[in-house]
N, C-alpha and C positions, 0 to 999 in steps of 0.2 A: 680305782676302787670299784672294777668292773667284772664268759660263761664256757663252760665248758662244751663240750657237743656231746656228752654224754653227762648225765647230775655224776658230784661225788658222793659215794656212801658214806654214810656217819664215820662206819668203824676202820675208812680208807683217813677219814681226817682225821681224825683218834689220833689212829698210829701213825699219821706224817707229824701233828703236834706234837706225839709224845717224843717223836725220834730227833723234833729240835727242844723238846725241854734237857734232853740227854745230852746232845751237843752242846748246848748254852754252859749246862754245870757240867760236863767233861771240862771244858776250857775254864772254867773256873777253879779244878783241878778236885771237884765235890761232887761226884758223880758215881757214885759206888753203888754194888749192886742193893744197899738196904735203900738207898735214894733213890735209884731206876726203881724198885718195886714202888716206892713212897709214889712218886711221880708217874707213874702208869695206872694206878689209882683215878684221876684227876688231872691231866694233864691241860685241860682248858684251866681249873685252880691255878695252875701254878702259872700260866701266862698272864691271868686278870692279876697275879699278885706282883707280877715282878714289871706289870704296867705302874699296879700303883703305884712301886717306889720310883721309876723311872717317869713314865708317864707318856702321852705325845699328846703336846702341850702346844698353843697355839695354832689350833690346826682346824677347830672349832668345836661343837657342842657333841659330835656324835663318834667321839673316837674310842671311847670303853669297849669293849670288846668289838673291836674294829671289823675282828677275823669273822664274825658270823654273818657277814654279809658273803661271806665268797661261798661256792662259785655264784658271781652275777648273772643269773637266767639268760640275760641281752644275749650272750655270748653263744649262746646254742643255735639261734640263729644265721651263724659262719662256719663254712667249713671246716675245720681246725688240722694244722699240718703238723709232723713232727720235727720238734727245733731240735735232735740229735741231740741234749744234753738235760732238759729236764726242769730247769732255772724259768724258761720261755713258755709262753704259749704263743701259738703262730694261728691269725685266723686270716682267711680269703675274704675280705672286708669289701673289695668290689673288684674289679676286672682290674689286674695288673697291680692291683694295693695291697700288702698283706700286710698284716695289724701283729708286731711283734709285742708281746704284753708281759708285764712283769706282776702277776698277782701276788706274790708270797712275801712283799715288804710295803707296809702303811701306804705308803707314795701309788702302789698300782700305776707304775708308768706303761705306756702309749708307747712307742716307736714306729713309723711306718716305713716299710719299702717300697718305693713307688717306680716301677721300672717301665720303661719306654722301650723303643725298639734297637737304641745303640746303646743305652748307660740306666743305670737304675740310680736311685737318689732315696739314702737311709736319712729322714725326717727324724733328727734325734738318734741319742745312742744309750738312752736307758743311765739305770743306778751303776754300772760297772761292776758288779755284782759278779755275772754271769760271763761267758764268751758270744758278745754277740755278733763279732766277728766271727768265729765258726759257723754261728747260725745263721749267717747274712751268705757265706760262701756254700752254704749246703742249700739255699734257696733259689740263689742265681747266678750264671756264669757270666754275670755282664761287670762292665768296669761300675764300682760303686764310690758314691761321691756322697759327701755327707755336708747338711745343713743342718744349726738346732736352733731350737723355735726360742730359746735363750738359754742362760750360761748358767739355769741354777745347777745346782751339783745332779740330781736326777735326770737331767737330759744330757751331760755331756759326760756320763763314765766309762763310755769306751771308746769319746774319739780318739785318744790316742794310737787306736788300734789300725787307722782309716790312713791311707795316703793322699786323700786329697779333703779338705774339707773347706769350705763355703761359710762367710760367716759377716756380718754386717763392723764398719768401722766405726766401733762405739768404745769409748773408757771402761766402760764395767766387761764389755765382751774381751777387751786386752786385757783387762787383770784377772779376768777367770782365764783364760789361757795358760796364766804360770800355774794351774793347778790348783787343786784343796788337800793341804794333805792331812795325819788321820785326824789329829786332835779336832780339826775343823768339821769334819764329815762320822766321827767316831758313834754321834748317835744314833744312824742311819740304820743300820748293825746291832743295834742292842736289842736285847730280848723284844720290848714292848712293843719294834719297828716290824720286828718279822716273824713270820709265823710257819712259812716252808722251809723244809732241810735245805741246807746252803752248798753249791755245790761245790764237789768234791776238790779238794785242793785249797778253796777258798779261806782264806786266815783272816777273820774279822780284827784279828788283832793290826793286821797289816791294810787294812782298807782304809784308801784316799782316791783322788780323781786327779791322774796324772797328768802335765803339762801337755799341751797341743800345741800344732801350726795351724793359723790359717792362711791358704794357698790363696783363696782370690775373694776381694770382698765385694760386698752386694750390698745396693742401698736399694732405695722406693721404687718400685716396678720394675728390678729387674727379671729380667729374663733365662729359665732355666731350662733348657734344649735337650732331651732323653731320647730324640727321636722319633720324632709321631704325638709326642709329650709335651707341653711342653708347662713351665711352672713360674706363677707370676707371686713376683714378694710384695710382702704388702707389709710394711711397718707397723705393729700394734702397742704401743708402749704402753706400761700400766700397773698389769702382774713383775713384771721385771722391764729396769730401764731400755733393755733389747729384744726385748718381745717381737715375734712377728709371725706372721702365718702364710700359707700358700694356699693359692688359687689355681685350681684348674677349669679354665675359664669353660672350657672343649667340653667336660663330662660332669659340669656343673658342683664339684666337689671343692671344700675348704678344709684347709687341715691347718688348724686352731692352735697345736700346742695348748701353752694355759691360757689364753685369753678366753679361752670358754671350754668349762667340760661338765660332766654332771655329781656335780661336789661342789664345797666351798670355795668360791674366787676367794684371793686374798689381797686387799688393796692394803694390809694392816703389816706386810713384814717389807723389811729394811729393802730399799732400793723401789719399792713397787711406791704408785702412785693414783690416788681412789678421783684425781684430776684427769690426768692421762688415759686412766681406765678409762671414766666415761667418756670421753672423747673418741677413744677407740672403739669404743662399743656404739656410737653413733653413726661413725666412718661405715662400718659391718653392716651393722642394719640397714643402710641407702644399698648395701651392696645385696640385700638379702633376695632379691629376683631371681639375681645371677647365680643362687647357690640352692641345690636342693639337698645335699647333706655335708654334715659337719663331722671332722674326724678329729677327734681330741685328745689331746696327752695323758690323760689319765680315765681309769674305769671305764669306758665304754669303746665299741669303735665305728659307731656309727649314729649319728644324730640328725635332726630332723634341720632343718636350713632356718625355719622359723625361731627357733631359738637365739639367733641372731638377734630378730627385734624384741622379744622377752628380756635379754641380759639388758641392752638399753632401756625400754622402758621400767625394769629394775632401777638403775643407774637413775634415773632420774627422779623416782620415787624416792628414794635413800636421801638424796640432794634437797628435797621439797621437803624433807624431817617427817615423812608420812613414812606409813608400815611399824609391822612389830617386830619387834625384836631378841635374841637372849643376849646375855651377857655371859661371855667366856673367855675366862683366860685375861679377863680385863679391858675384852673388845664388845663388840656388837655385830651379831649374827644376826643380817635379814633374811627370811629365808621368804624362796618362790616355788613355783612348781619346778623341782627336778634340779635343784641348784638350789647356790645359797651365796651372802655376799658379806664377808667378813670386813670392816672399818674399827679402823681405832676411833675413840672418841673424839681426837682432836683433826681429822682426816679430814672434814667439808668443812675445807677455809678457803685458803686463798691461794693466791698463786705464790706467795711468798712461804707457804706451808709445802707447797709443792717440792719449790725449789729446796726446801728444807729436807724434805723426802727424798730427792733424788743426792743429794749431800754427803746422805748416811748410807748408801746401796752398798758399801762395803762392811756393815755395821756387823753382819753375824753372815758366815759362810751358808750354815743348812737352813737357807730361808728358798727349800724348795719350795715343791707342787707344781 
């Protein structure tokens, strides 16, 4: 949910909204020219309308017109390269990291390329939306090896496209493996998700996240060697029962995935755990010396290290039944500086509530973010 290195003008968003409200009713086979005049009128009306009937719903308090937050200013601050197709934006986030970014669907996923001096290592593979395989081979000629920061459907939609991927030996990480296909991931795609023209060839009618392998798995401290690189795993469970994040110990960087970005955490959807969370978010903070920025999965690509002990003492605020809160969607939104922490109501129990949460991780496939 994160800038361009130049602003976009008004009547350049205009016309990218109006050329997906055309697309949306082309495919609905209701797109004629008295409708394209109808919808060129108004073409931000007709995305708030066809949110309302649809919606994006449990995601928290601030997602009605989602789209007028972009471009995220943050973003101006990085170089920005060209991803060869249009889907992407590419920013130079630190020496040797570029920030693959997917602004144009609700999620605003994160991807990073982190390359070393023999192999580079794609941190996630995005909505699968786009080719991000093109755009990973137009960036660098080195052998590309892919880990994801977990198995919701938004970080793993084009590892299929990867020959070798890295991945932790967990139950939920094997069953996202056999894929999502459309009916599971179908909302991703619908008008209210996206707001950029979709690239070309792309059939939302046909959008699912195809089966993977994974080649070699990786548990608590392993070690990832790029050559002068090198990438230590650190297990976060919480947001999702396989959560985890990397540490570069050398240039003091963590790359977070969802355990931490600047948006709503979600400890309230099926497989994630508001136990786990905080415990994770404890483990980070003791780690917080050792990091002076955080690179996160979503909206932003670059974060201050101290946010680390922020999300914890969040975490423990929420637990001591202090802070205010909204009610959305039927949850509770605490919200902090630059972040926010979604719980169901029935979430600070116990460990047998826990166990109850991790039970159901297979309960609803698009339990991204």
């Amino acid at each position: 949910m994160p800038e361009l290195s130049c602003s976009q003008p008004p009547c350049e968003r205009a016309s990218r909204l109006l050329c997906f409200v055309c697309f949306a009713l082309a495919a609905l086979g209701a797109c004629s020219s008295d409708d394209a005049t109808e919808a060129e009128a108004s073409p931000d009306a007709v995305l708030v309308e066809q949110q309302a009937a649809e919606g994006v719903e449990g995601r928290g308090a601030d997602t009605e017109r989602w789209w007028d937050k972009l471009p995220r200013p943050e973003w101006a601050a990085f170089e920005r390269l060209d991803d060869g197709e249009g889907w992407f934006e590419v920013y130079q986030v630190q020496p040797g990291v570029l920030a693959i970014y997917e602004p144009g669907q609700f999620e605003e996923v994160v991807s990073y390329l982190i390359s070393g001096e023999e192999r580079a290592l794609l941190f996630d593979t995005g909505l699968g939306i786009g080719d991000i395989r093109g755009v990973v081979s137009g960036l660098t000629d080195k052998p590309v090896v892919v880990l994801n920061s977990h198995s919701h459907y938004d970080h793993i939609g084009g590892n299929h496209q990867f020959e070798f991927i890295y991945g932790p030996d967990h139950p939920y990480t094997r069953e996202r493996m056999q894929g999502l296909d459309h009916e599971a991931v179908k909302k991703a795609v619908a008008p209210a998700w996206v707001w950029k023209p979709l690239p070309a060839g792309f059939d939302p009618a046909l959008y699912s996240n195809p089966g993977y392998e994974i080649d070699e798995f990786v548990s608590e401290g392993s070690l990832i060697d790029l050559g002068g690189r090198t990438l230590e795993v650190l297990l976060t469970p919480g947001h999702a029962p396989d959560s985890l994040c990397l540490l570069d110990r050398d240039r003091r960087l963590l790359f977070t995935g969802d355990t931490f970005y600047p948006a709503p955490l979600y400890t309230h959807i099926p497989g994630a755990s508001f136990t786990n969370y905080r415990a994770s978010a404890h483990r980070l903070a003791a780690m917080a010396p050792l990091v002076s920025h955080l690179l996160p999965g979503h909206n932003q690509g670059l974060l201050g290290g101290e946010y680390l002990i922020r999300m914890a003492e969040a975490f423990d605020q929420i637990a001591a039944d202090e802070g205010d809160f909204v009610v959305t969607d039927g949850n509770r939104q605490y919200r902090f500086e630059n972040f926010s922490i979604i719980v169901a109501d029935d979430a600070i129990a116990s460990d047998d509530a826990v166990a109850a949460e991790e039970g159901e991780a297979d309960g609803e496939a698009l339990s991204g973010g």
